[in-house]
PyMOL commands that place a pseudoatom at each C-alpha (Angstrom):
pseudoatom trace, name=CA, resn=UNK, resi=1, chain=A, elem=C, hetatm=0, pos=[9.459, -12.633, -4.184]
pseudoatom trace, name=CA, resn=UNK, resi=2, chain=A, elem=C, hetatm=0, pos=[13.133, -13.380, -4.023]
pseudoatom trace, name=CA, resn=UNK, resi=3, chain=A, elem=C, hetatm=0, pos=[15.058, -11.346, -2.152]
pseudoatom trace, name=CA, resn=UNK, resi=4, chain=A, elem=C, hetatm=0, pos=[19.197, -10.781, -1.148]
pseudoatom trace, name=CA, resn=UNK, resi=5, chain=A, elem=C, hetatm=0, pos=[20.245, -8.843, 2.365]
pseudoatom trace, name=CA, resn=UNK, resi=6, chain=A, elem=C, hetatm=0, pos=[23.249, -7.047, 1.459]
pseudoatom trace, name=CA, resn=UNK, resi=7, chain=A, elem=C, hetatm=0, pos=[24.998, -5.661, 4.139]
pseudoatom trace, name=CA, resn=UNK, resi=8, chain=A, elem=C, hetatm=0, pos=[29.001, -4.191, 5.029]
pseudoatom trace, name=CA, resn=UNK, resi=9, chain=A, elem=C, hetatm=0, pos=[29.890, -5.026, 8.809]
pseudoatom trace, name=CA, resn=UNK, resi=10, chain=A, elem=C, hetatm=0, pos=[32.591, -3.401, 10.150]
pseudoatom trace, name=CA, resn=UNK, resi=11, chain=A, elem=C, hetatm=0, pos=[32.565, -4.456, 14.156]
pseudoatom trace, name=CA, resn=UNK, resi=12, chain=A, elem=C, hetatm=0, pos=[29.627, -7.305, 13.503]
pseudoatom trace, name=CA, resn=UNK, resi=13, chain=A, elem=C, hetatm=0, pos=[26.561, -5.600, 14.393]
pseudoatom trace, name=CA, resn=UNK, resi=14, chain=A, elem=C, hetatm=0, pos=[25.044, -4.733, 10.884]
pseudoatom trace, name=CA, resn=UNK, resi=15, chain=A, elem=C, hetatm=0, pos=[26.036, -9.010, 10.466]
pseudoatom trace, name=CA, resn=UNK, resi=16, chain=A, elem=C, hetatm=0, pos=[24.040, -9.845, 13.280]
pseudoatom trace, name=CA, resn=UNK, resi=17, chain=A, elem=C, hetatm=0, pos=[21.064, -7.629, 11.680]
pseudoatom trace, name=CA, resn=UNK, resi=18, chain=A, elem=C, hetatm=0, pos=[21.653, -9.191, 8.388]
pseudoatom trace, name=CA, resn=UNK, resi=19, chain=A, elem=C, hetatm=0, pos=[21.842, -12.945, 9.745]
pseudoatom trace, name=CA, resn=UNK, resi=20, chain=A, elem=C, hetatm=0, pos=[18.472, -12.021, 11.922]
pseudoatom trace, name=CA, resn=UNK, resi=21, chain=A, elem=C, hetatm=0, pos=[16.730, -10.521, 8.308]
pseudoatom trace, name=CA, resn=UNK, resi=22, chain=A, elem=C, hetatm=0, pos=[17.865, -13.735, 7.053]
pseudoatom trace, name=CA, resn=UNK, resi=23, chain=A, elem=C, hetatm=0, pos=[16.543, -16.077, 9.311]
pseudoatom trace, name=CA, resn=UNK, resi=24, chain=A, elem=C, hetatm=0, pos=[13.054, -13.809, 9.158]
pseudoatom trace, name=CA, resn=UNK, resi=25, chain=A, elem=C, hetatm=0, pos=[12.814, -13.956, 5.355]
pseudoatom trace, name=CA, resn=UNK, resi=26, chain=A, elem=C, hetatm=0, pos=[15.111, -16.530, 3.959]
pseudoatom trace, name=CA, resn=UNK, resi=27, chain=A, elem=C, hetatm=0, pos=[16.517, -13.829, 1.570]
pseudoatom trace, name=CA, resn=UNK, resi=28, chain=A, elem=C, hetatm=0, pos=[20.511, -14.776, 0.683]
pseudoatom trace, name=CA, resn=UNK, resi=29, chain=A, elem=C, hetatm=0, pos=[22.886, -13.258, 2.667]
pseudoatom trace, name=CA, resn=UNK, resi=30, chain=A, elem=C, hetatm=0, pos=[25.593, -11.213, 0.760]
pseudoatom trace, name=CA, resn=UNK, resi=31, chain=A, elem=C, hetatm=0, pos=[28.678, -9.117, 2.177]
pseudoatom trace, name=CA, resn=UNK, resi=32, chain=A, elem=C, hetatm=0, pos=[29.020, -6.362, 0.052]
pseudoatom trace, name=CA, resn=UNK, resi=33, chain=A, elem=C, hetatm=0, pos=[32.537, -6.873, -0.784]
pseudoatom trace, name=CA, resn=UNK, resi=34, chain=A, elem=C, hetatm=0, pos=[32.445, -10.056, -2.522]
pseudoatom trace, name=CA, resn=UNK, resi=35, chain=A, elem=C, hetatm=0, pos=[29.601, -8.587, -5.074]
pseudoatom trace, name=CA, resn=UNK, resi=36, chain=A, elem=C, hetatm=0, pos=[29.295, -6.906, -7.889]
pseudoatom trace, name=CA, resn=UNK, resi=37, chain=A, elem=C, hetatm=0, pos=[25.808, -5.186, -9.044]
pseudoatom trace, name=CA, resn=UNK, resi=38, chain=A, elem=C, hetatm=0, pos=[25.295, -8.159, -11.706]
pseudoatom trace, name=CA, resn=UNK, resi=39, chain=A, elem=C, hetatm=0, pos=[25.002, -10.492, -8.666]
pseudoatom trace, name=CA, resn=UNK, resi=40, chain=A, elem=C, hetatm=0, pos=[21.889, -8.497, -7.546]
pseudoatom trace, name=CA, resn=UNK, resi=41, chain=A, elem=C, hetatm=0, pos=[19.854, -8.159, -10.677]
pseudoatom trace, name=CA, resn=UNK, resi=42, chain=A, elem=C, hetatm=0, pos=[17.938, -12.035, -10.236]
pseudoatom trace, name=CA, resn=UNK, resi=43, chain=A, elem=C, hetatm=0, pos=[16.577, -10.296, -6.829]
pseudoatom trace, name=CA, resn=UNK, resi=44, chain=A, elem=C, hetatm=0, pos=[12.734, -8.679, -6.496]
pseudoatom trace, name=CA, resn=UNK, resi=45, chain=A, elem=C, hetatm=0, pos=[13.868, -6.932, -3.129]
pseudoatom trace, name=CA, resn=UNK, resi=46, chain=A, elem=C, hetatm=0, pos=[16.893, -5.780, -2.007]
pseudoatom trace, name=CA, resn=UNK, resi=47, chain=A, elem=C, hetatm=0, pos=[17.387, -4.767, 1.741]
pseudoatom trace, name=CA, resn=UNK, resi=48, chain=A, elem=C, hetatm=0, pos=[21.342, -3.075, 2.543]
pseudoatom trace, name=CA, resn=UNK, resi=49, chain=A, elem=C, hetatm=0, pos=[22.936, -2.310, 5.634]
pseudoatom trace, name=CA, resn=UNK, resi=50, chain=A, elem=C, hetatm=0, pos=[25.833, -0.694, 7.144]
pseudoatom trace, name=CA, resn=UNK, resi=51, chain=A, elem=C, hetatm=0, pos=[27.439, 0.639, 10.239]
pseudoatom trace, name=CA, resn=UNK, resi=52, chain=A, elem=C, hetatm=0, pos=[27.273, 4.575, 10.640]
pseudoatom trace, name=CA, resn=UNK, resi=53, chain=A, elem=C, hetatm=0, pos=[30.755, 5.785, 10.393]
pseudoatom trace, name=CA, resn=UNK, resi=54, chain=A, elem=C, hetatm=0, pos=[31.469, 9.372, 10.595]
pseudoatom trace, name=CA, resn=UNK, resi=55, chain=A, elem=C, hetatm=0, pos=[27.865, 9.724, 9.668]
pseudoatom trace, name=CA, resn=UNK, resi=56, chain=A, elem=C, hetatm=0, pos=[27.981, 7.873, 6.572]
pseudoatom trace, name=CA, resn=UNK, resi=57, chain=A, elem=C, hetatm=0, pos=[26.418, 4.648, 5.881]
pseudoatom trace, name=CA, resn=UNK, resi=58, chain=A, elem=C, hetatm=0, pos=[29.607, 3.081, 3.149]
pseudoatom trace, name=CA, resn=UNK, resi=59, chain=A, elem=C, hetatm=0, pos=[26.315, 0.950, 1.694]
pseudoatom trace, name=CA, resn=UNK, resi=60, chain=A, elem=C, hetatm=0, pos=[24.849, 3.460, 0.250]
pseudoatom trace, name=CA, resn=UNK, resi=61, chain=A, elem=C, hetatm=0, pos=[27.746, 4.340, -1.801]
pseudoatom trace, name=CA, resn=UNK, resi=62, chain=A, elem=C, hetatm=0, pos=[27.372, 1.491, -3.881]
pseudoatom trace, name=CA, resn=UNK, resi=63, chain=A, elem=C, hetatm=0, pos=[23.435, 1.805, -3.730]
pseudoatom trace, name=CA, resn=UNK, resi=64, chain=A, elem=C, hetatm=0, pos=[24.178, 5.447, -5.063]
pseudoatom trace, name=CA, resn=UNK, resi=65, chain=A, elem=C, hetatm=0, pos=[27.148, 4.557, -8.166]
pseudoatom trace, name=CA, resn=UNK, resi=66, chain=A, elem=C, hetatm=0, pos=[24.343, 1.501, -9.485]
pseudoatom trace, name=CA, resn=UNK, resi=67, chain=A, elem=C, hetatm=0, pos=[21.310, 2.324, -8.828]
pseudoatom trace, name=CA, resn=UNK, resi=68, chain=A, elem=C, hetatm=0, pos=[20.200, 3.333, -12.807]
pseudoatom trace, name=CA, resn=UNK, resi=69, chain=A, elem=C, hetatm=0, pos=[20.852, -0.707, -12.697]
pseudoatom trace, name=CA, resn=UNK, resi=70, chain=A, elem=C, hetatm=0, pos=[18.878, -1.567, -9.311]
pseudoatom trace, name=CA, resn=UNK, resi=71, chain=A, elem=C, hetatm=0, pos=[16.107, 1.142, -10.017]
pseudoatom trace, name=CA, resn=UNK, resi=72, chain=A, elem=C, hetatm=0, pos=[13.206, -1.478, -10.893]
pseudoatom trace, name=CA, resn=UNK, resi=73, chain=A, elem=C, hetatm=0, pos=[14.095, -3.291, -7.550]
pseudoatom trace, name=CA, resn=UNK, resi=74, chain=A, elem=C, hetatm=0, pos=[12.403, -3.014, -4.056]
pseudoatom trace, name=CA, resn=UNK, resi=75, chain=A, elem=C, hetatm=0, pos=[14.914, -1.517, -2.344]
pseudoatom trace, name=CA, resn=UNK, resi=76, chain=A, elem=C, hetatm=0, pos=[15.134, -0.870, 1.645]
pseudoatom trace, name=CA, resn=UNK, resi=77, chain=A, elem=C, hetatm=0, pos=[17.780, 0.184, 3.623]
pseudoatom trace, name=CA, resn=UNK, resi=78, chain=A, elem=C, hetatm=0, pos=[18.776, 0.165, 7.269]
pseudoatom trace, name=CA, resn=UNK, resi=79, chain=A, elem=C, hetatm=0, pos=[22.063, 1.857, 9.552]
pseudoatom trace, name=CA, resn=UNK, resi=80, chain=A, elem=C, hetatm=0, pos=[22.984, 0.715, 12.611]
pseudoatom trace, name=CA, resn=UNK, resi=81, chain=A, elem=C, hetatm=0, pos=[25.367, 3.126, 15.209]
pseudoatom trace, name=CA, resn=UNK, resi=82, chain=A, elem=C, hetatm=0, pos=[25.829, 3.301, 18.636]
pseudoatom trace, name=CA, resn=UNK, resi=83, chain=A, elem=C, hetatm=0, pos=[23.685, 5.363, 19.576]
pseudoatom trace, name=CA, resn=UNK, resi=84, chain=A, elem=C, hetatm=0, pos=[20.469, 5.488, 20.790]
pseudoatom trace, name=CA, resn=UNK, resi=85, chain=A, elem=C, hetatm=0, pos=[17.049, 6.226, 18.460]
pseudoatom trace, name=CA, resn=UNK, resi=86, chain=A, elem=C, hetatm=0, pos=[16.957, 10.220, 18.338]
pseudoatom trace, name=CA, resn=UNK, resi=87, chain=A, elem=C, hetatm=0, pos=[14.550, 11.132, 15.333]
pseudoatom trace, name=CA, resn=UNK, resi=88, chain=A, elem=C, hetatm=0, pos=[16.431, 14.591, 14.641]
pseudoatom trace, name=CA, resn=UNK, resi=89, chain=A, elem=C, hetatm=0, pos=[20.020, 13.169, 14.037]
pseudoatom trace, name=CA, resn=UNK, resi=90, chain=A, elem=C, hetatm=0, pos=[18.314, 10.048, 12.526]
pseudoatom trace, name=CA, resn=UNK, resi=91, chain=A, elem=C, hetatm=0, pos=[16.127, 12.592, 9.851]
pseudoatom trace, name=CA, resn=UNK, resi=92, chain=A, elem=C, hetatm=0, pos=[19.863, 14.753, 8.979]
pseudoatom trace, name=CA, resn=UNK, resi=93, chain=A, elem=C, hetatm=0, pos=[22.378, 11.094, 8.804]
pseudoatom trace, name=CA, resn=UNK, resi=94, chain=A, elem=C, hetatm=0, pos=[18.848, 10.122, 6.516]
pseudoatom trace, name=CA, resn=UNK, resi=95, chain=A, elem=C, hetatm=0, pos=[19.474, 13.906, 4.312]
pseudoatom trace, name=CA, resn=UNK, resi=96, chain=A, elem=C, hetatm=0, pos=[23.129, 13.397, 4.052]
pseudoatom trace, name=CA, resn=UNK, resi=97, chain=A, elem=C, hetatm=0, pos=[23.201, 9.483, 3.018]
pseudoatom trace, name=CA, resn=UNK, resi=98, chain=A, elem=C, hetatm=0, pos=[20.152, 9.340, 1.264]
pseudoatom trace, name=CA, resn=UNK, resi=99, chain=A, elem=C, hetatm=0, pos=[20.469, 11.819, -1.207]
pseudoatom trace, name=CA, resn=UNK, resi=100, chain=A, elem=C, hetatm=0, pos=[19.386, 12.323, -5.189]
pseudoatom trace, name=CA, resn=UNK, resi=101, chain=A, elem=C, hetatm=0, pos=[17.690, 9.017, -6.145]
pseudoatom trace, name=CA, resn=UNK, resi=102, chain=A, elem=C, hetatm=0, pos=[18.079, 7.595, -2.739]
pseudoatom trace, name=CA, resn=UNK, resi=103, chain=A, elem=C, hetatm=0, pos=[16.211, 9.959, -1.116]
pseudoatom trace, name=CA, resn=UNK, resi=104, chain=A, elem=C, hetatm=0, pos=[12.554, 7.857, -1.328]
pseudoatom trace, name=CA, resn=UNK, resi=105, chain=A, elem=C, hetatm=0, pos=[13.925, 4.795, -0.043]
pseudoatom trace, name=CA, resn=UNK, resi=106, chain=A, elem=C, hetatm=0, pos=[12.809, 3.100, 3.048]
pseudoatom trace, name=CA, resn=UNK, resi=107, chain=A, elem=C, hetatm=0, pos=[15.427, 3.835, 5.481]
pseudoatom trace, name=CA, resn=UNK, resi=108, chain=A, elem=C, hetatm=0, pos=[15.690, 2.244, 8.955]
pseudoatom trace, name=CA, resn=UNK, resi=109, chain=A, elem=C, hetatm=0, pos=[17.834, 2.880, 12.215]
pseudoatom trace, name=CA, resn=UNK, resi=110, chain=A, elem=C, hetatm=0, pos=[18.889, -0.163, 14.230]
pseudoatom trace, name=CA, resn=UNK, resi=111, chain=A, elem=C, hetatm=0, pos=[20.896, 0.254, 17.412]
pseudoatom trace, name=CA, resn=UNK, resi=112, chain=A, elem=C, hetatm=0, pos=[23.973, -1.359, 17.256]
pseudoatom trace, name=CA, resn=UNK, resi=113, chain=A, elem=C, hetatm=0, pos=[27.170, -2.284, 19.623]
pseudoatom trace, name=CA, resn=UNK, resi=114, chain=A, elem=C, hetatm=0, pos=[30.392, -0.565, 20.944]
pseudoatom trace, name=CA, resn=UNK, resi=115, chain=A, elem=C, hetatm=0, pos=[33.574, -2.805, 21.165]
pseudoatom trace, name=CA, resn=UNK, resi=116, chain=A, elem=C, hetatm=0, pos=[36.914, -0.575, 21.356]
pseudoatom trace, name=CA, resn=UNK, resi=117, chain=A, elem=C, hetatm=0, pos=[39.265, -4.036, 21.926]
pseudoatom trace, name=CA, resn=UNK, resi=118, chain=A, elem=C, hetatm=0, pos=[38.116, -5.050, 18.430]
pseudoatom trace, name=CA, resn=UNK, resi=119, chain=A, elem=C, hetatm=0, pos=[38.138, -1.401, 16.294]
pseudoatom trace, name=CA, resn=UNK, resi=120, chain=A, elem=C, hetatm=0, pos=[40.374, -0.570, 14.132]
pseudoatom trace, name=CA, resn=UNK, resi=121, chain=A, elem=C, hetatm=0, pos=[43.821, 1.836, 15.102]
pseudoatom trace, name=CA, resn=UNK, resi=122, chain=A, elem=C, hetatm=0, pos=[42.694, 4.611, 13.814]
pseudoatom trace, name=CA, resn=UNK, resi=123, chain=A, elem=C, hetatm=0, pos=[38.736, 4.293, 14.758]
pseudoatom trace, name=CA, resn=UNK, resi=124, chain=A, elem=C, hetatm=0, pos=[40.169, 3.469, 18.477]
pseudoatom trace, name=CA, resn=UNK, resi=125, chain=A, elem=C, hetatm=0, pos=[42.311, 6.548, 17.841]
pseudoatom trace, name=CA, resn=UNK, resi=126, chain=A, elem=C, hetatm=0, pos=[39.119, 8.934, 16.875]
pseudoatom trace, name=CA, resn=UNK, resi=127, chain=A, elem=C, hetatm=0, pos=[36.813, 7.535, 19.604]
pseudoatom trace, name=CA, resn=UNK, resi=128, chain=A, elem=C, hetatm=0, pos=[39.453, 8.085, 22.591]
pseudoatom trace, name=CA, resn=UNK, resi=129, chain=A, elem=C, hetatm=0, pos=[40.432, 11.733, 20.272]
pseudoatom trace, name=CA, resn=UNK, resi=130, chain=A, elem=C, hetatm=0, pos=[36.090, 12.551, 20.638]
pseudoatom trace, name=CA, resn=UNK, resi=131, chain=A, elem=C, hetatm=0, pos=[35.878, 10.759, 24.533]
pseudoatom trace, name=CA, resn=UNK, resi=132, chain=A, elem=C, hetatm=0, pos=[38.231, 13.011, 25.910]
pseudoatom trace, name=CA, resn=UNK, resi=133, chain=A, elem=C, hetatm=0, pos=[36.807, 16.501, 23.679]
pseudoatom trace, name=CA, resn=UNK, resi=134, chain=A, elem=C, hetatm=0, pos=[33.410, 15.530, 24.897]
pseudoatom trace, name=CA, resn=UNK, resi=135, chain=A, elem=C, hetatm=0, pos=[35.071, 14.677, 28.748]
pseudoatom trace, name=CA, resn=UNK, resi=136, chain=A, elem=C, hetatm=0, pos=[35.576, 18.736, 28.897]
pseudoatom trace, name=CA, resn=UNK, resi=137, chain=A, elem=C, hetatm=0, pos=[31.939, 19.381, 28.542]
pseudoatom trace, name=CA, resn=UNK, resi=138, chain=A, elem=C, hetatm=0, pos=[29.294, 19.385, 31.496]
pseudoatom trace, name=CA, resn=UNK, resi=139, chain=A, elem=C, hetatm=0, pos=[27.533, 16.008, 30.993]
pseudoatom trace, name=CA, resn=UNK, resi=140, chain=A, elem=C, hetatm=0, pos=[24.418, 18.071, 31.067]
pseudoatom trace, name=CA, resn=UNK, resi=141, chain=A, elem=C, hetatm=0, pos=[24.977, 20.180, 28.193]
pseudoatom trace, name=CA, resn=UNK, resi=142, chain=A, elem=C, hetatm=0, pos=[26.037, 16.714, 26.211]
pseudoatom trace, name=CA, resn=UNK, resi=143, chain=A, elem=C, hetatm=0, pos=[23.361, 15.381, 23.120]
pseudoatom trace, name=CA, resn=UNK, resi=144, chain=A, elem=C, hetatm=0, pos=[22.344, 11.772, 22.812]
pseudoatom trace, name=CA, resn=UNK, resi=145, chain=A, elem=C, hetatm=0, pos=[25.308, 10.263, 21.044]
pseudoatom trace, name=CA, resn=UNK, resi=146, chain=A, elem=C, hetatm=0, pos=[27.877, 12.310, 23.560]
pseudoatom trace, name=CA, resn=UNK, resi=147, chain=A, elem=C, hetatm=0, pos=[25.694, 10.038, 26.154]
pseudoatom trace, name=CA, resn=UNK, resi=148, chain=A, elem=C, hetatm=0, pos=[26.324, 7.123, 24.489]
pseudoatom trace, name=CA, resn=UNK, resi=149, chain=A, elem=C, hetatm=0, pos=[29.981, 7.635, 23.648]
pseudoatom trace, name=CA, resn=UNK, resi=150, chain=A, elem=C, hetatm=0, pos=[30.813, 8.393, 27.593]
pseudoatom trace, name=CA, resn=UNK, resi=151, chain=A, elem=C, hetatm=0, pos=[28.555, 5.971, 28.655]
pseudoatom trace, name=CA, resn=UNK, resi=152, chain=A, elem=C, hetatm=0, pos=[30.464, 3.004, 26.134]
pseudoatom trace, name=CA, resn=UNK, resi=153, chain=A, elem=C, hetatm=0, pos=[33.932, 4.456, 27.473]
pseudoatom trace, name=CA, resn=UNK, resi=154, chain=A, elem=C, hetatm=0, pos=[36.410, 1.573, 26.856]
pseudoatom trace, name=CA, resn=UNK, resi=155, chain=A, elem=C, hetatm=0, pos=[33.890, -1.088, 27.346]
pseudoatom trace, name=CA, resn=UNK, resi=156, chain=A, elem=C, hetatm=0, pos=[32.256, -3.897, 25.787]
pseudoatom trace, name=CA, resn=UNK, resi=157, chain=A, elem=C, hetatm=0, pos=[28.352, -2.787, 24.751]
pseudoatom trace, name=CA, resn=UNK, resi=158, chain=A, elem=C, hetatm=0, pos=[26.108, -4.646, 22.817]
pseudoatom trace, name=CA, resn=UNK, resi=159, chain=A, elem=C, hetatm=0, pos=[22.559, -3.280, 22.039]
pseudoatom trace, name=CA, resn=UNK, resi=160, chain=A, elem=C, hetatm=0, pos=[21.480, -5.150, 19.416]
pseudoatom trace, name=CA, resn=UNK, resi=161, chain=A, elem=C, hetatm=0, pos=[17.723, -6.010, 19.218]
pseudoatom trace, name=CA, resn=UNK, resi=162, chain=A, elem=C, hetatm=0, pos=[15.878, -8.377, 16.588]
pseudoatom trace, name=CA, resn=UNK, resi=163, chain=A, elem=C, hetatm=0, pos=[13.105, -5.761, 17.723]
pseudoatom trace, name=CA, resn=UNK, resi=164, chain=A, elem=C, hetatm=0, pos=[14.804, -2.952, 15.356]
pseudoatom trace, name=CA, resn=UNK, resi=165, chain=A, elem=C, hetatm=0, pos=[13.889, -4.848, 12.518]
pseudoatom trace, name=CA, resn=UNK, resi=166, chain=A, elem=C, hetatm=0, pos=[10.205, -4.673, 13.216]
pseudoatom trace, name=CA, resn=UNK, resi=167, chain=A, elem=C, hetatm=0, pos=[9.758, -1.656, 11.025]
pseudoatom trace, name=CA, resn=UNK, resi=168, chain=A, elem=C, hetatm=0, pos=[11.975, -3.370, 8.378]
pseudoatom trace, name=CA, resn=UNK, resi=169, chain=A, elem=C, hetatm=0, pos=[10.052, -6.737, 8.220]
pseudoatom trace, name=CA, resn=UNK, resi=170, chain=A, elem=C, hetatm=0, pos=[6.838, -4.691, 8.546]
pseudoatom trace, name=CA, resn=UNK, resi=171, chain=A, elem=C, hetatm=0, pos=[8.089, -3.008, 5.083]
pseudoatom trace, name=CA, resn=UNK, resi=172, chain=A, elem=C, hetatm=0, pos=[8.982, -5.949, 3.079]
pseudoatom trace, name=CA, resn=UNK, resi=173, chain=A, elem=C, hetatm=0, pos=[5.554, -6.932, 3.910]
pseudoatom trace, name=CA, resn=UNK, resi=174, chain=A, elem=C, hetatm=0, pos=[3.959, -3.851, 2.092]
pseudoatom trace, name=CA, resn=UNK, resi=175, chain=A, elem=C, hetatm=0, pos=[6.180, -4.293, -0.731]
pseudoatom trace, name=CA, resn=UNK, resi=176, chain=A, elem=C, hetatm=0, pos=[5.501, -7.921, -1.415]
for i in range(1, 176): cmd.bond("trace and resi %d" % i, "trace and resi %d" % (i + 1))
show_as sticks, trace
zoom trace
């Protein structure tokens, strides 16, 4: 089966995932900008990714405004975020981003990396804005991604694993 990995990097983790699902499969490699939904319709399987970004997952977006064209297609999808693996806020960013036809489509979490020298003004902005609102707190009272946000602070973290895609690869498998 031919396949495409269609993915929308922001900071270069979800393009590490996609270049690693490349290497695995030998699906093309496509940045989600420089499509358009007629590029995807000679593909069996389609696998999209995307950074989580104020808990959305932008990929989806497009998966959402064409999928009455992608319907008959294999379709997986996979976030990446910061944060570590925590089912519960895995299961609601999976409710809010995977919604109407979406909502029966493989969807995978890969953890991804934290760079603040590289983000964006206003993303730099929000993270410092959220650091220092989740600073007041008692680090024992914080959830998983408060962790993770303190933890990143203003340095360079990269937790990118080939081993996330296990569940991914593992899928294609079934489908093909």
């Amino acid at each position: 089966m031919i396949g495409a990995i269609v993915y929308k990097s922001k900071y270069g983790a979800t393009k590490k995932y996609a270049e690693w699902l490349r290497e695995k499969t030998g699906y093309d490699l496509l940045e989600l900008s420089n499509i358009t939904v007629k590029d995807l319709l000679k593909y069996e399987i389609l696998i999209f990714g995307g950074g989580i970004y104020a808990s959305g997952v932008p990929v989806t977006n497009f998966l959402k405004k064409n999928y009455s064209s992608l319907s008959q297609k294999k379709i997986i999808v996979f976030c990446d975020g910061a944060s570590p693996y925590e089912e519960k806020t895995f299961l609601e960013i999976k409710e809010r981003v995977m919604t109407g036809e979406l909502k029966d489509i493989p969807f995978f979490y890969c953890r991804g990396a934290w760079n603040m020298e590289v983000m964006s003004f206003v993303d730099k902005n929000l993270c410092k804005m959220f650091q220092k609102a989740v600073a007041k707190k008692d680090s024992k009272d914080y959830k998983l991604w408060e962790c993770a946000l303190m933890e990143a602070g203003n340095d360079s973290k990269d937790w990118t694993d080939p081993t996330y895609l296990e569940p991914i690869l593992e899928e294609i498998e079934r489908m093909i």
